[in-house]
N, C-alpha and C positions, 0 to 999 in steps of 0.2 A: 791364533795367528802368531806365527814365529815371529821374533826381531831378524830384522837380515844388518843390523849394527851390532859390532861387540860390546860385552859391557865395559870397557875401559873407553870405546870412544864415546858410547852413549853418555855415559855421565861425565867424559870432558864437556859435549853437547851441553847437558842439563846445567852444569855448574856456569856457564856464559849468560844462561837466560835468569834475568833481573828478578827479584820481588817485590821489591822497594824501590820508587826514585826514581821512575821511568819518565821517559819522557813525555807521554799522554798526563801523568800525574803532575810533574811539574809545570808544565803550561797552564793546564787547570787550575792548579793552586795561585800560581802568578796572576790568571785573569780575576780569580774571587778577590786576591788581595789586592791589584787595582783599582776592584771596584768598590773596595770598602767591606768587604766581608773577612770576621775572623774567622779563623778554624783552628780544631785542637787535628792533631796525626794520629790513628789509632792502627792497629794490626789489623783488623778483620776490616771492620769498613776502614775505605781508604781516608774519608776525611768527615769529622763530625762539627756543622754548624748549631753549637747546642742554642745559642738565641734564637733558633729558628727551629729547633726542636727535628731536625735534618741530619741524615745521615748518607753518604754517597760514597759508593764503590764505582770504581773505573775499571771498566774491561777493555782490553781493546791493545794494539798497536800501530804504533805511528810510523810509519813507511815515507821515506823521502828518497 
């Protein structure tokens, strides 16, 4: 399947969308730590609660 984008727009596209620090990720992290839970930040999984031996990836985007 061909791209019907160029590559100069295509990856102005790509370089806008986030990896880090999204907004699904930061509400999530904000509700655990009101609730009393720590977490470390890690690259691959998004957030590791090692007291509780958990580790949690967030997929997903948040649409308003």
């Amino acid at each position: 399947m061909t791209d019907i984008i160029s590559p100069n727009i295509r990856s102005r596209m790509m370089s806008g969308i986030r990896r880090e620090n999204t907004k699904p990720e930061i509400m999530f992290r904000k509700g655990l730590y009101k609730r009393g839970y720590r977490y470390r930040l890690h690259a691959k999984p998004d957030l590791v609660l090692a007291k509780y031996n958990v580790i949690v990836f967030i997929h997903g985007i948040l649409l308003r």
